[in-house]
N, C-alpha and C positions, 0 to 999 in steps of 0.2 A: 280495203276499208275506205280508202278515200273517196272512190265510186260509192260505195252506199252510204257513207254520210255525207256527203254534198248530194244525193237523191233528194234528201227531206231540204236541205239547205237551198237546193236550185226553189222549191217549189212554197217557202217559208217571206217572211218580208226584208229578211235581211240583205243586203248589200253583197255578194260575193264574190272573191276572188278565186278563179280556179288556175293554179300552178302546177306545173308538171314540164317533167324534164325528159324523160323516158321516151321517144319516139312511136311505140305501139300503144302506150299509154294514153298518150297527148292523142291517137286519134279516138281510143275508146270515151276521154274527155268530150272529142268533137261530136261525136257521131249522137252522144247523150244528145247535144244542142245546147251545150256551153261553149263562152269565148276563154281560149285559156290567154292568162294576164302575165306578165313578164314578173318577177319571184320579184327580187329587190324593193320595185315600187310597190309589189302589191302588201306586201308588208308594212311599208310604213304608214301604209293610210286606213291599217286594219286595227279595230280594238282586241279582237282575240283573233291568234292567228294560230289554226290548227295542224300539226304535223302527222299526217296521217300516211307515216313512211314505215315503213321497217326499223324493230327494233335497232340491228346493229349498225343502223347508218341514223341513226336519232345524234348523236354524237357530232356528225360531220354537217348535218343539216343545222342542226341549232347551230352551233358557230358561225356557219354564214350566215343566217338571217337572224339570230338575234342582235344583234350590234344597229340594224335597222332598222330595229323595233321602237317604238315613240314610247315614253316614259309613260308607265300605268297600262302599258299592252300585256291582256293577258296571252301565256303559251300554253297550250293545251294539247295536250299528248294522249294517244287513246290506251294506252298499257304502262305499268308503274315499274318497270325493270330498269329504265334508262333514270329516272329521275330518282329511285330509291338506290343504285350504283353510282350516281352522281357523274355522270359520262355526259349530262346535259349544259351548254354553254349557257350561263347565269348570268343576270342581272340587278344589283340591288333592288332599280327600276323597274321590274320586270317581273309579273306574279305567274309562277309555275302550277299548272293545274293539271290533273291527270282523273278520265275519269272511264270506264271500262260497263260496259254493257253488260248486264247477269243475263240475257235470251232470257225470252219465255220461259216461262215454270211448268215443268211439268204436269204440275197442278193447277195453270192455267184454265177455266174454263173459258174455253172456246166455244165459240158461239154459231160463226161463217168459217164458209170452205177456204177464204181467204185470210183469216186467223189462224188456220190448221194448216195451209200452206208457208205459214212464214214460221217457220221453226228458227232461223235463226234473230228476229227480231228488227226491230227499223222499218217493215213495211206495215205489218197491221194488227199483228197479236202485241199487246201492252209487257212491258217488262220494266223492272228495274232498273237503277245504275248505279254504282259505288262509284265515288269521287274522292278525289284529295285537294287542297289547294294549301301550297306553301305559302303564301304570305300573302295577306290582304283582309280588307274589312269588310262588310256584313253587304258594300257596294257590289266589291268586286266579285263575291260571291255571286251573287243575285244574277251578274252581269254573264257570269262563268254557269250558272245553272238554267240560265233561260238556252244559251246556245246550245248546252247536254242534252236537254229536254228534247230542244228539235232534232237537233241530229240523228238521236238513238227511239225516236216518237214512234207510236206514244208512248208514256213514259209514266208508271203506276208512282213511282220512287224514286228521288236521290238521295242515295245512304252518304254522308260524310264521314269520313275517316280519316285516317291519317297516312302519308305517301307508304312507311312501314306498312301500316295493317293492310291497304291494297294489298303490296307486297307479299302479305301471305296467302293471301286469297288468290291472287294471279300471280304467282302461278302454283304456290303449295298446297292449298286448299282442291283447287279444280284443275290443273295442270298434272301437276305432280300425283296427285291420289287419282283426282274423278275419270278424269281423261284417261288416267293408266290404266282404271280398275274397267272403262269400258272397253280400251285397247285387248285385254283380257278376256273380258267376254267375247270379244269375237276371236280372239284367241283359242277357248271353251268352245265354241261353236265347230270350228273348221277341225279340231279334233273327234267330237262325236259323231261329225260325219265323216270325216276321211281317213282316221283312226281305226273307231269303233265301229264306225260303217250303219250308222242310221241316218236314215233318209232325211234329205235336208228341208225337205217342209213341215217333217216333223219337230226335227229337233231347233229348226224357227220360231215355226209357234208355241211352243210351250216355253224357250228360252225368254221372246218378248212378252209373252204373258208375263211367266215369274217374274221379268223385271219387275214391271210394274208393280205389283204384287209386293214384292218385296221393298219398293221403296215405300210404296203408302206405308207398309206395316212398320217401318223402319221410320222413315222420316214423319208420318204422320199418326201415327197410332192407329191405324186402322183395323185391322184385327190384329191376333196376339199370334206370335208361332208355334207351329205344335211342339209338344216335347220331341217328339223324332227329330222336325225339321232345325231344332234348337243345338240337338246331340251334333247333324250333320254339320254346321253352320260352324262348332267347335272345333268340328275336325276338320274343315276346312281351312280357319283360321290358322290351328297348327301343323298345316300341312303348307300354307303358300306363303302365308304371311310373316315376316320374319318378328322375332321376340320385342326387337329396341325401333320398331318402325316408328314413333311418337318422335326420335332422333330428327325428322326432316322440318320440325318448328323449329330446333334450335338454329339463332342468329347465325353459326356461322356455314349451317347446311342451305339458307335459303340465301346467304353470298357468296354459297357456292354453284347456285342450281342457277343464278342471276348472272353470277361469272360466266357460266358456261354458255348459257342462252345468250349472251350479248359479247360470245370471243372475246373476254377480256381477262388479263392477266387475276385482276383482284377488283372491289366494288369501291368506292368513296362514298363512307356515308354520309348525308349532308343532314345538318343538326336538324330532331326529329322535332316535327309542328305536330302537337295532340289534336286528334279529330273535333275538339269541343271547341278550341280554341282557334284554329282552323280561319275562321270568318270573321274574328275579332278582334282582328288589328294587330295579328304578329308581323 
């Protein structure tokens, strides 16, 4: 992630520092045609300084360069598990913002081959972005959505919420359900052909079809399903899906699924700033 949001950043107006410590890393830095900047100084002469490391060393990384941060520096973190665990080193002085990429919509229209190429989003098809920011004013906002915009550009939307509701959305909403239920499908796949024993171009294309198909009718209304495929649809529900699955919203399943994604014994939650309020001077 740090290579593709310092892409838009190398080529934006702003000032930038590129860090890295990693020695394969630091040459894939070079060979872009960036100078990489020594971590310490480059922190302190930065107004938002982004951590675009792995979650479970988000932890080890804030402590050392927050303390070097100049008072009214925003931190900007590209996934909400570390700052909604509270495993991030804090500063009164110092505004926490976290703000995560939704890719392309599948209901994107795309237009160029190079929109249809960028499925995961940052080079040329527009996407939204869900943000959070703990503490600060309607400034620092501004100051923290113009960076998001570039980074993640173009950029249709930034949704404000709150570090919580990120939280549900990444990773319960699209981690936990969407990512698993596509994990599945190909799960589904590699059975009707190596199982069942039907040809695997067949049972391809009619699988990506249905997809699609299925989510227009599902998420957009697009047509209705037949009574058959409504009857199937049931019985599949009470075949895979378990009774009390709605259980992974409650608070202490998503500090559980947080615990585990960031190796940590248990979460610290840190008092919750409401998405409205967010920009207005908590």
């Amino acid at each position: 992630m740090g290579m593709r949001v310092s892409d838009n950043l190398q080529r934006s107006a702003y000032k930038t520092f590129y860090c890295e410590s990693h020695p394969a890393a630091q040459d894939r830095v070079r060979s872009a045609g960036r100078t990489l900047s020594e971590t310490m100084g480059a922190v302190a002469e930065s107004d938002v300084v982004i951590l675009a490391v792995p979650d479970v060393v988000l932890g080890e990384v804030s402590e050392a360069v927050v303390p070097a941060l100049r008072p009214g520096t925003v931190l900007l973190t590209l996934d909400p598990a570390a700052a909604y665990a509270g495993v991030l080193f804090r500063r009164p002085d110092v505004h926490v913002a976290v703000a995560h990429p939704c890719h392309p919509s599948i209901f994107l229209e795309r237009t160029t081959s190079e929109q249809w190429a960028d499925t995961f989003g940052g080079v040329a098809a527009p996407q939204d972005v869900v943000a959070a920011l703990e503490t600060g004013d309607d400034t620092v906002r501004a100051r923290s959505e113009a960076v998001i915009r570039t980074i993640y550009g173009p950029v249709i939307d930034v949704h404000w919420v709150s570090v919580k509701q990120l939280a549900v959305l990444e990773p319960t909403l699209v981690e936990t359900i969407t990512c698993m239920v596509s994990g599945l499908l190909k799960d589904a796949l590699h059975e009707t052909v190596h199982t069942v024993g039907v040809p695997e171009a067949a049972a391809r294309a009619i699988l990506l079809g249905h997809t699609q198909i299925a989510l227009t009718n599902t998420l957009r209304g697009s047509n209705p399903f037949s009574d058959a495929c409504l009857i199937a649809m049931n019985y599949g529900r009470n075949a895979v899906v378990r009774d009390d699955w709605k259980r992974i919203f409650d608070d202490a399943e998503l500090d559980k699924v947080i615990a585990t994604m960031l190796h940590i014994d248990a979460v610290r939650r840190q008092p919750e700033v409401g998405a409205a309020s967010a920009g207005a001077g908590e």
